[in-house]
C-alpha positions in Angstrom: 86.5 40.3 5.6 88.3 37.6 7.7 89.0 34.6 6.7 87.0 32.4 9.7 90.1 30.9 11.2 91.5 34.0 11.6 88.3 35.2 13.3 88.7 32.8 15.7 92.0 33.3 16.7 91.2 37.4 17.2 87.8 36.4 19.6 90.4 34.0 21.3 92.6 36.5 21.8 90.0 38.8 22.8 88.5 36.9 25.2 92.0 35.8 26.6 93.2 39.3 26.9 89.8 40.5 28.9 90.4 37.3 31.2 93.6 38.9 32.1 92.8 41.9 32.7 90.3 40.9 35.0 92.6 38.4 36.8 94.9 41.3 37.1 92.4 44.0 38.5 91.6 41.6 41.2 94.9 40.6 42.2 94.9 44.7 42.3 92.3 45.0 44.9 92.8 42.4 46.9 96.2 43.7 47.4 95.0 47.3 48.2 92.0 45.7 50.5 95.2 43.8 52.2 97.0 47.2 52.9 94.2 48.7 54.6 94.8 51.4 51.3 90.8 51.9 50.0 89.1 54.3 52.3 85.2 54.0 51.8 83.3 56.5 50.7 79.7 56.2 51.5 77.1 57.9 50.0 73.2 57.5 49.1 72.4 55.2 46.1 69.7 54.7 43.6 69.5 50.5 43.3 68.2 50.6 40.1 71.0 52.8 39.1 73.5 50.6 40.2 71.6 47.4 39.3 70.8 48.8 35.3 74.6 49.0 34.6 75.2 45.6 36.2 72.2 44.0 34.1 73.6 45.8 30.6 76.9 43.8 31.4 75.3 40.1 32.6 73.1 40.4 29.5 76.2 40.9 27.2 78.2 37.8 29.2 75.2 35.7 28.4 75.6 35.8 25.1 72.7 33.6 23.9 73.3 31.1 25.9 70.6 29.4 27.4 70.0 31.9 30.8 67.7 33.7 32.1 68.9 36.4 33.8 66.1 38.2 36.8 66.2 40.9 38.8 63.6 41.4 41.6 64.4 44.4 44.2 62.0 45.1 47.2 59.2 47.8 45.9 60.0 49.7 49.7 64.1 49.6 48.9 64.9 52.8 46.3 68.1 54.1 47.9 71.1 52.5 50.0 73.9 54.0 52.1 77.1 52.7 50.8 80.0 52.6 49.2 79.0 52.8 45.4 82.7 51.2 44.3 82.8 49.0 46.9 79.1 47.7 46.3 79.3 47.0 42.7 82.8 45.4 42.8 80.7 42.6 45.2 78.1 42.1 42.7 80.1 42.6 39.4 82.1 39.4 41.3 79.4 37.8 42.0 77.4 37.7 38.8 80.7 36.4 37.1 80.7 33.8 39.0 77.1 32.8 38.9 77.3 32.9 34.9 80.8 31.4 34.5 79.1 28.1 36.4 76.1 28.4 35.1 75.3 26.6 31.4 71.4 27.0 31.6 69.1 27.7 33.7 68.9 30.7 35.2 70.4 33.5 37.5 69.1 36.2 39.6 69.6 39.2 41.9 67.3 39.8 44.8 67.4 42.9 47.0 65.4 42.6 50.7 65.3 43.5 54.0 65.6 40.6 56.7 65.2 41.2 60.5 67.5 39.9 63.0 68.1 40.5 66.9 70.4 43.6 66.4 67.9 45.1 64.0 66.6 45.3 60.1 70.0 44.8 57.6 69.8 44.8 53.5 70.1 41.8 51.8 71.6 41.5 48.4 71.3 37.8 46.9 72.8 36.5 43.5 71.5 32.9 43.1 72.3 30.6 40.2 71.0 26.9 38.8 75.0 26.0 38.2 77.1 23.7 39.6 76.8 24.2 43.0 79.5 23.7 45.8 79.9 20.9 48.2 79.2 21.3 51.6 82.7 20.4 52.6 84.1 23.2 50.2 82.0 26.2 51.7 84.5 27.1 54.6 87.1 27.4 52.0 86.2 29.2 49.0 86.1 33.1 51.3 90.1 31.9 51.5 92.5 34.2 49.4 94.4 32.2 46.1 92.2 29.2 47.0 90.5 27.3 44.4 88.4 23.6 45.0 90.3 21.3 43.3 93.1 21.5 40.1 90.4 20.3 36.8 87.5 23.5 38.3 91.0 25.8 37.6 91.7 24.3 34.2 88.1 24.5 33.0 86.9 27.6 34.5 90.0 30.0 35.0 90.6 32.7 38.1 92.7 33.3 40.2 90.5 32.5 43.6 91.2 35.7 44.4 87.6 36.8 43.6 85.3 35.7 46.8 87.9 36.5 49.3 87.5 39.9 48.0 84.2 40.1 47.8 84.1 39.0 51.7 86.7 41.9 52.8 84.7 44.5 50.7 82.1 43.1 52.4 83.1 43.2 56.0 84.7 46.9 55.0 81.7 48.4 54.6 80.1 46.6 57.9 78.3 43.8 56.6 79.1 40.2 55.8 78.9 37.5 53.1 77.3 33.9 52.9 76.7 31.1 51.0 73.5 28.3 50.5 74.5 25.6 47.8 74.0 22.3 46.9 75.9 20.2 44.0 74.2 20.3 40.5 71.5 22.3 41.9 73.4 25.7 42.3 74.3 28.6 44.6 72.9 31.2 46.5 75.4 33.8 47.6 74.1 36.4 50.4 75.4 39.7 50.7 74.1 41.2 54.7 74.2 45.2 55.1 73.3 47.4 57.4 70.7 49.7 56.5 72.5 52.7 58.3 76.2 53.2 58.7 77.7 52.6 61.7 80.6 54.0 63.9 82.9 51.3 63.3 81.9 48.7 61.6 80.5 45.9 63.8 79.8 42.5 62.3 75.8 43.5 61.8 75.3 39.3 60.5 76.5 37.8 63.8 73.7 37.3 65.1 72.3 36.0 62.2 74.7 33.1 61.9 72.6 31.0 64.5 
């Protein structure tokens, strides 16, 4: 038995040392994704799989708070072809994000197909009811180190490290990243894969952009 002062200190501490250590495994990969130095390694995998460990960890982030948390995957979608640390290091970003700028409300990850000229590519989107991002900010926030404006870095933390990686994981294993959002309404962040890996690597989203 602690007195509860003490308690407090020790969750602060906690919670300050897992911030750190989560700052400092990003700084990590982005620095290996800038030396070319993580090979993929693709392989065949099970979306609930992948998804189950992901909801476990969202569900213990919550913490009571007021947020739903959804997942809806495509019934025709079982298996991907990818790179399994590579995949969940997008959406374990991802989901962070939604729920460190989300107070209530809801968040949610959807997995589709959508059609384009070049062919049929995977969708993976993480959407929020947060505090959305201004349309003159969206260029920006894929940009290593880079973070909207000094008060979001004193309230929320980071490093803005954390979206430029997820865009060069992205792009590394062929596929691309996007964003939808509007201010206090939230985001919607878009991961495009292709369904089939390809010599190469060509951007399979270009002609999506239009």
């Amino acid at each position: 038995e602690l007195p509860i002062e003490t308690r407090d200190i020790l969750k602060t501490m906690l919670s300050n040392g897992q911030d750190l250590s989560n700052m400092m495994d990003g700084l990590l990969n982005f620095s290996r994704m800038e030396a070319d130095a993580e090979p993929n390694s693709f392989e065949h995998i099970n979306v609930k799989d992948l998804l189950g460990g992901l909801e476990l960890m969202t569900q213990r982030l919550i913490r009571g708070r007021p947020i739903q948390f959804r997942i809806n995957i495509d019934e025709a979608i079982e298996t991907i072809n990818s790179d399994p640390r590579k995949l969940q290091q997008i959406l374990l970003q991802l989901l962070t994000n939604a729920l460190k700028f989300t107070e209530k409300g809801a968040v949610e990850v959807r997995i589709t197909t959508t059609y384009v000229p070049s062919g049929r590519l995977l969708e993976i989107a993480v959407s929020d009811t947060g505090i959305g991002i201004d349309k003159n900010d969206q260029d920006i926030i894929f940009d290593g180190f880079r973070q909207l404006d000094g008060s979001s870095k004193r309230r929320f933390g980071g490093t803005g490290v954390g979206l430029s990686l997820c865009s060069k994981l992205a792009a590394a294993l062929g596929g691309k990243i996007s964003v939808k959002s509007e201010v206090g309404l939230g985001s919607v962040f878009s991961v495009f894969l292709p369904l089939t890996v390809a010599a190469g690597h060509s951007d399979p989203t270009q002609a999506a952009q239009a």
